[in-house]
N, C-alpha and C positions, 0 to 999 in steps of 0.2 A: 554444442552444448546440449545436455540431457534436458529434457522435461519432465519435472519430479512431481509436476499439480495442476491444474486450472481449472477453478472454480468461475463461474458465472454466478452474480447472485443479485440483488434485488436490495438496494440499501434501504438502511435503515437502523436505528437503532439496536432493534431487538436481533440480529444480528452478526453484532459486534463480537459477542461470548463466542460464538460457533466459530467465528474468524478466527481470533483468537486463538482457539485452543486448535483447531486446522494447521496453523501457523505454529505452534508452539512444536506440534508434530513432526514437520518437513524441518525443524532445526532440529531437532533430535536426529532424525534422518540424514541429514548434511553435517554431522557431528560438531555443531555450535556448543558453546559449553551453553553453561546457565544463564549469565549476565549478556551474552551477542544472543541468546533467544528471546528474552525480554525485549533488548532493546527494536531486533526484530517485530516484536510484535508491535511495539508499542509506533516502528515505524507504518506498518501496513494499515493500523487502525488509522494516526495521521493523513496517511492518503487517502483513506475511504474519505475522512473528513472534508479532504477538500475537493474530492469528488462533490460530496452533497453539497457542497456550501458551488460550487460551478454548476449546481442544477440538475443531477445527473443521477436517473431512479435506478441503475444498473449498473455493477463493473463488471469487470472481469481481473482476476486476482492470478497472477502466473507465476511460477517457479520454475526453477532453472536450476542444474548446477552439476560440477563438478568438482573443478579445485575450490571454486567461491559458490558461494550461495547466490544466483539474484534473482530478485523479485520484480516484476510490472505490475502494478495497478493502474488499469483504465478505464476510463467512463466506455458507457457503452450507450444509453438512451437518455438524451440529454433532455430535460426540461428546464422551467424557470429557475435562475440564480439568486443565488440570496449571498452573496458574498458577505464575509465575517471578517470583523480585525483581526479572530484567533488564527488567519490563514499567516498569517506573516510567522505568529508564532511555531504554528505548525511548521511551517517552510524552514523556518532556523531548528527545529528539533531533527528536523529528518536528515537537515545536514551536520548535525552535529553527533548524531547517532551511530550514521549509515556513510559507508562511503560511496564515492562516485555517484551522486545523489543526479537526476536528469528531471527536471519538470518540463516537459514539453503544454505547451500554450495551443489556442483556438480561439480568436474573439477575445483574449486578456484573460481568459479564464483557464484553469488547468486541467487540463484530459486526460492526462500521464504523468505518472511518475516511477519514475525506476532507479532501483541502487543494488547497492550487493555488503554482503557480508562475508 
C-alpha cells in the first residue's frame, strides 16, 4: 500500500481548518467524489476529537492508498483525559460514515483509529 501523507501535528482546536482542507486534498488525489470527501473529513476530524478527549497533545495523521483510500489517526504524546459523552457519538459517526472503521484501545481510552474509503 502507497503512502499518499503523514502529517504529525499538535492538537487542538485551531487546527482543525488546516486538517481539514489537507484532507479534503488526498481525496481529491484518491479520486473520492464530493459527498466520500466530506464525509472523509468529517471522519478524521472525529478522531482527532477523541484523540483529545484520551488526553493526547499530538497525532499523527496517515494516508494510504491505492484501490481504497485509508486513513490512521494516532495519538502520539499522551497527557491527562478528559473523557466526553460526545465520544460514543463520535464512535457511531465514524462507523456510520467510514467503513472498516478499527478503534484500537490503551488503558480504556482510544490511541487509534483507522477506516478507509
Amino acid at each position: 500500500m502507497k503512502r499518499l501523507l503523514s502529517l504529525d501535528l499538535p492538537l487542538g482546536s485551531e487546527i482543525m481548518t488546516t486538517v481539514r482542507l489537507a484532507t479534503g486534498g488526498i481525496c481529491s488525489l484518491a479520486g473520492l467524489d464530493l459527498d466520500r470527501s466530506e464525509d472523509c473529513k468529517v471522519c478524521v476530524t472525529e478522531s482527532l476529537l477523541l484523540l483529545m478527549h484520551a488526553g493526547f497533545r499530538e497525532a499523527r495523521i496517515s494516508f494510504f492508498g491505492e484501490d481504497a483510500l485509508f486513513v490512521r489517526v494516532e495519538g502520539l504524546e499522551r497527557g491527562e483525559s478528559a473523557p466526553s459523552d460526545a465520544d460514543e457519538i463520535s464512535e457511531a459517526l465514524l462507523g456510520a460514515l467510514a467503513g472498516s472503521v478499527v478503534f484500537d484501545r490503551a488503558d480504556g481510552a482510544i490511541v487509534r483509529v483507522s477506516f478507509q474509503f
